[in-house]
C-alpha positions in Angstrom: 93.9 50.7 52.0 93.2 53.8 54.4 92.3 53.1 57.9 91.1 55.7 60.4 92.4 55.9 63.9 91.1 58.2 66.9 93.7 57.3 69.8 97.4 58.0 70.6 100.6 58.3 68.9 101.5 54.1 69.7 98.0 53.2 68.3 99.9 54.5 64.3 100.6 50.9 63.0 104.7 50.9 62.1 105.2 51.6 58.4 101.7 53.4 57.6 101.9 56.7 55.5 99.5 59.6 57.0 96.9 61.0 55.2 96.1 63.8 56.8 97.5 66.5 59.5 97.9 65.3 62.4 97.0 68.1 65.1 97.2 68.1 68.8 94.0 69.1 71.1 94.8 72.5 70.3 95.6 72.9 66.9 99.0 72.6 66.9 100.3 70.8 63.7 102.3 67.9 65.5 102.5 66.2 62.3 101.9 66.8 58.3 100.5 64.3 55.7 102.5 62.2 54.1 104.9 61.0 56.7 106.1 57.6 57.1 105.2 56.2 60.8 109.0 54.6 61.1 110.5 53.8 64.7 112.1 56.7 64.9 109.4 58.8 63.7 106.9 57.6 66.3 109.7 57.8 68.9 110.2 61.5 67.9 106.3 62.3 68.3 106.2 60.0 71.5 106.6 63.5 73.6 102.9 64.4 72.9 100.7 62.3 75.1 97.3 63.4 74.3 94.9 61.7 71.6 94.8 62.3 68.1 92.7 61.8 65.0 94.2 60.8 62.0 94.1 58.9 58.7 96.3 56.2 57.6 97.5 54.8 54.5 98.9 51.3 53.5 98.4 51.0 49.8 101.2 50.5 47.9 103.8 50.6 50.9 102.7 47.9 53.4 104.6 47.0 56.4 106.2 44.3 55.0 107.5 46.2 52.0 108.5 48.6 54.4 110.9 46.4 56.0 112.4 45.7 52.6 112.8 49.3 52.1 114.8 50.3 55.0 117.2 47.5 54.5 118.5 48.4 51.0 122.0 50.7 51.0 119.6 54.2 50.7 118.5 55.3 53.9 117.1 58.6 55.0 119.8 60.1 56.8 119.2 60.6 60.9 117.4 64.0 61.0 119.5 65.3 63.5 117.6 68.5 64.3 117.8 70.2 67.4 115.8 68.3 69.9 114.6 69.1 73.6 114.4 66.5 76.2 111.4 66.2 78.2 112.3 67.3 81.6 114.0 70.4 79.9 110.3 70.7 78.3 108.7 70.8 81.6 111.2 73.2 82.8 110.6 75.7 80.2 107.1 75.7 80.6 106.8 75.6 84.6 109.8 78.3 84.6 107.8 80.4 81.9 104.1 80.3 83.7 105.5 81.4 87.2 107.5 84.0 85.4 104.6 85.2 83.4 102.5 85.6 86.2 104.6 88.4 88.0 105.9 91.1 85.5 106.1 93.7 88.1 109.6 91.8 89.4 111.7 92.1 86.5 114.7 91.2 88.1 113.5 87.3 88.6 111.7 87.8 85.0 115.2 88.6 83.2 117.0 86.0 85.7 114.8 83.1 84.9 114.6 83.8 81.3 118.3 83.6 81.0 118.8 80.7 83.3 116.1 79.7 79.9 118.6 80.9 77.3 121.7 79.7 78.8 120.1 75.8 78.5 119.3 76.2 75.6 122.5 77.7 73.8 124.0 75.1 75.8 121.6 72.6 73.3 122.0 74.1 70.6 126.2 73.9 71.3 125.9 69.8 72.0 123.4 69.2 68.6 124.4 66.9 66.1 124.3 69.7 63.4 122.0 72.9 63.2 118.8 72.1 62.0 115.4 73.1 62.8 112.5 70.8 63.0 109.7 72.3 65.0 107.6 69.1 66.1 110.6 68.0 67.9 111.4 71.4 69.6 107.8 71.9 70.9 107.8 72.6 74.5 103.8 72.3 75.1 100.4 73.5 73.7 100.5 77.1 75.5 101.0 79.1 72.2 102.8 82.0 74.6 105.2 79.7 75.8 106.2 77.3 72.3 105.7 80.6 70.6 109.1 82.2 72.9 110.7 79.2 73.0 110.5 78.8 69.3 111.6 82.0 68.8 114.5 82.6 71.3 115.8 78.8 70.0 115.6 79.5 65.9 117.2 82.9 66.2 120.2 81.5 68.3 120.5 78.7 65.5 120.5 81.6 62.8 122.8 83.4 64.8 125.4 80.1 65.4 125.2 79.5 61.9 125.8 83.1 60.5 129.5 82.9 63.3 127.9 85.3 66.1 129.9 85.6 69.1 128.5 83.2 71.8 128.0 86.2 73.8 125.5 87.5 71.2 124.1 84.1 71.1 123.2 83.9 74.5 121.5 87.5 74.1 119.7 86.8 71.1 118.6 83.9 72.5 116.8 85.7 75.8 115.7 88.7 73.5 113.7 85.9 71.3 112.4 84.7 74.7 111.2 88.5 75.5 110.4 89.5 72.0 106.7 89.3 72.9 106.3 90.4 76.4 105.0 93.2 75.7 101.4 91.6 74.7 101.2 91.1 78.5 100.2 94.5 78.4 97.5 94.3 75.6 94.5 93.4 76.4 93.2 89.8 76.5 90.0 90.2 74.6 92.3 91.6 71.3 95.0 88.7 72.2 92.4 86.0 71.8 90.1 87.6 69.8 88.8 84.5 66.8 88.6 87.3 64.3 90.5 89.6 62.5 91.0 93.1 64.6 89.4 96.4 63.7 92.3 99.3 62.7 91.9 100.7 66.4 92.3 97.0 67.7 95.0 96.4 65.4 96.8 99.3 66.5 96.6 98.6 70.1 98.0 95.4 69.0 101.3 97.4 67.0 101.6 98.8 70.4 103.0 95.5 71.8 107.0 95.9 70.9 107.1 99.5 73.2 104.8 98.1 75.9 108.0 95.5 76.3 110.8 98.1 75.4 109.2 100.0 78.7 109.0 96.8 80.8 112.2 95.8 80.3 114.3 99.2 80.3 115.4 99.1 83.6 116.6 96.3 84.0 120.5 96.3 84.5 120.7 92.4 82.7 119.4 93.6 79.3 121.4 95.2 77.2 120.3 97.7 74.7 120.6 96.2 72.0 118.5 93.2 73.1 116.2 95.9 74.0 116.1 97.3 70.3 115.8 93.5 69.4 111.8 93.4 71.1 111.4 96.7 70.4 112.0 96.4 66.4 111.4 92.8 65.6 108.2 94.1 63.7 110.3 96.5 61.4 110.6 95.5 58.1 113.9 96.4 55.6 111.7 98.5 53.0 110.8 100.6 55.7 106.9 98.5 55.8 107.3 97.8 59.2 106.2 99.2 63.4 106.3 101.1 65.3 109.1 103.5 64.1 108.7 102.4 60.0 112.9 102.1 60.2 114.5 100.8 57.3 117.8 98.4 57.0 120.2 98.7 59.7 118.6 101.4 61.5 116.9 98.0 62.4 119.5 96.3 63.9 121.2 92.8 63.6 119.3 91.2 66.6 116.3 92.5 65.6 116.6 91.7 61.7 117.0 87.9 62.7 114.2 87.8 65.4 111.7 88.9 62.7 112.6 86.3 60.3 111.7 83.4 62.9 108.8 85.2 64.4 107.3 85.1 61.4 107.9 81.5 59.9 106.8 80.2 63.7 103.8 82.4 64.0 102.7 80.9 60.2 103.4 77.6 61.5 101.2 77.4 64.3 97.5 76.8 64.3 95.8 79.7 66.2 91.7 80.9 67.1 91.5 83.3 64.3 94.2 81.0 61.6 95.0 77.8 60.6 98.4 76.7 60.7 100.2 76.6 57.4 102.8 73.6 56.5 106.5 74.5 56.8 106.7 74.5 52.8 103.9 76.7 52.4 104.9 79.2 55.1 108.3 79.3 53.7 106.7 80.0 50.2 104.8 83.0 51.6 108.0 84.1 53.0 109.7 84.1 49.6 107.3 86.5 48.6 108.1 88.6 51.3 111.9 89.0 51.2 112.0 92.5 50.7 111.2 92.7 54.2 114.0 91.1 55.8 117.8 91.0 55.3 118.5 88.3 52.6 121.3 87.2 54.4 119.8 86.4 57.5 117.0 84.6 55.4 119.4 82.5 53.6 121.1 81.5 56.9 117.7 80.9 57.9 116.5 78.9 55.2 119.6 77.0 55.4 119.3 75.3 59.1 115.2 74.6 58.3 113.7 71.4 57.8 110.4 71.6 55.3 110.5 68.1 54.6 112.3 66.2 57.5 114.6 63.5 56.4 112.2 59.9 56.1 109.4 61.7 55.7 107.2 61.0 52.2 106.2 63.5 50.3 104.2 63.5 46.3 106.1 64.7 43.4 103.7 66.0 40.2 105.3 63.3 38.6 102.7 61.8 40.4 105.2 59.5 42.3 105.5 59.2 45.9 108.9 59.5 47.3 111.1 59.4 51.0 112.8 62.4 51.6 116.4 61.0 51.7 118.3 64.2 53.0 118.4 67.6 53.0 119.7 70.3 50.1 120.5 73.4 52.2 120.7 76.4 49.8 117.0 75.0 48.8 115.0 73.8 51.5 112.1 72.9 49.3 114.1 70.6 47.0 115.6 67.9 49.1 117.0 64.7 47.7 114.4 61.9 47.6 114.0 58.5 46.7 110.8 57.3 44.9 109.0 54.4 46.3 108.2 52.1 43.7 110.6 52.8 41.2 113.6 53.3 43.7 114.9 55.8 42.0 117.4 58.3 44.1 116.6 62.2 42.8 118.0 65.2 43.9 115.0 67.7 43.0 117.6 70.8 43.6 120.5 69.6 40.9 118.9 66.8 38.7 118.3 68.4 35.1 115.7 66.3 34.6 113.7 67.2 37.8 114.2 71.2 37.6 110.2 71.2 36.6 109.5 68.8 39.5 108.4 69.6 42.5 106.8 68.7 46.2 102.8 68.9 46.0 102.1 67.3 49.1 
């Protein structure tokens, strides 16, 4: 039995299975199909207070059954990804608009930003484990703001996790803040344009990592090398990249990292001219673009991501539905699931059997 439900996040009946996307006013993906609507899973989307459309799913896995399920001996593990609390939220995002809106006073630009980054390395230091699970990091619907937050967060958990010193931490985090100031200086109609950009807009666009190189080189509370972070975030390893076409480390560590979460957050989020793509599907696209990063930053990357959060369901082409039990992660798109009729516990990135297996939905 489906049901569909135009309301809020506490009008999702407990136990239900989505159907569908579920997107906030904007577009942002707040959640993807095929999620279980447990306690904590409604508590987790309980930041977003606007309405939503959705479609719901009982058959085979009512409420009642769903009781019986969560009180056997395999339970999804707690998804412990890195999670922002709601006044720190509205921090971010009031901080962020007033800083935005005066670019000429770099000095209270650079100091707010890393009042920004300080907080949150000071998260990321208290989390239960370094994971990444974007719905729960989002900081509002302003795509300039989550976008920066996003960034500045994941590349100080890539960082933490590859052993950076915190003092590289703390810069990479403010650099992922900055990474995209420079679009401040592009103009709006080619920022918001609900098309794809002719060459000469495009390359107005490429533009945007110098404009913020320039705005930022004066001040005494950026180093260089978070300056060479904006300024090359767009360069690629095979040399593919803008706007200096540098190749491996000419690139620079800061920058290396930054690129790698800019582009998994920018394929993730539902914008004018895009629709967003799922976490597995963006990390798929990214697979076949790994001769543009540094493969050991990916792997770090790939290792602290969550495609498939744990209790989440997801369809096998066995044609079985399954609960994502926990997380395998050296393969983020092969965690260890149990299926939810025959009960059967499968670990999608070991299990002989399963090696043809994998998540379709």
């Amino acid at each position: 039995m489906t049901k569909e439900i135009y309301g809020y996040i506490y009008d999702l009946p407990m136990g239900c299975i989505t159907e569908s996307d579920i997107y906030t006013s904007t577009g942002a993906l707040l959640c993807p199909k095929m999620t279980i609507m447990d306690k904590g899973m409604i508590e987790s989307l309980s930041h977003y207070r606007g309405k939503i459309h959705a479609v719901v799913s009982f058959e085979g896995f009512d409420e009642e059954e769903y009781e019986e399920e969560v009180d056997d001996e395999f339970l999804p593990e707690e998804d412990a990804s890195l999670v922002f609390e709601e006044t720190f939220k509205q921090f971010v995002a009031e901080s962020l608009h007033t800083l935005y809106s005066n670019l000429e006073d770099t000095d209270s630009l650079i100091s707010g930003v890393s009042e920004i980054g300080h907080k949150v390395c000071e998260i990321i230091d208290d989390a239960k484990e370094l994971s990444i699970n974007l719905s729960k990091l989002k900081v509002c619907d302003e795509y300039t703001y989550k976008h920066s937050v996003d960034v500045g967060t994941m590349a100080a958990i890539v960082a933490k996790t590859l052993g950076e010193s915190k003092e590289f931490i703390r810069d990479i985090a403010v650099a992922g803040l900055l990474h995209d100031i420079g679009k401040e200086r592009i103009p709006t109609e080619i920022i918001n344009k609900p098309a794809k950009l002719t060459s000469e807009e495009f390359m107005t666009m490429k533009k945007h990592p110098v404009h913020g190189y320039h705005i930022l080189m004066d001040s005494k509370n950026i180093t260089e090398e978070m300056r060479k972070g904006i300024l090359n975030h767009h360069e690629n390893i095979d040399g593919s990249g803008y706007p200096r076409g540098l190749k491996g480390d000419e690139i620079g560590k800061m920058a290396q990292i930054i690129s790698i979460v800019d582009v998994y957050d920018a394929l993730v989020t539902e914008r004018s001219y895009k629709a967003a793509k799922t976490p597995a599907q963006a990390i798929e696209i990214m697979f076949t673009m790994s001769n543009k990063f540094n493969m050991e930053y990916f792997k770090a990357f790939l290792s602290v991501v969550n495609v498939y959060p744990n209790g989440s369901t997801v369809n096998l082409s066995t044609g079985d539905k399954a609960i994502v039990l926990s997380q395998n992660r050296a393969y983020p798109l092969r965690p260890i699931v149990k299926t939810l009729i025959e009960k059967k516990i499968i670990d999608l990135a070991t299990n002989h059997s399963y090696l043809a297996t994998v998540i379709t939905a």
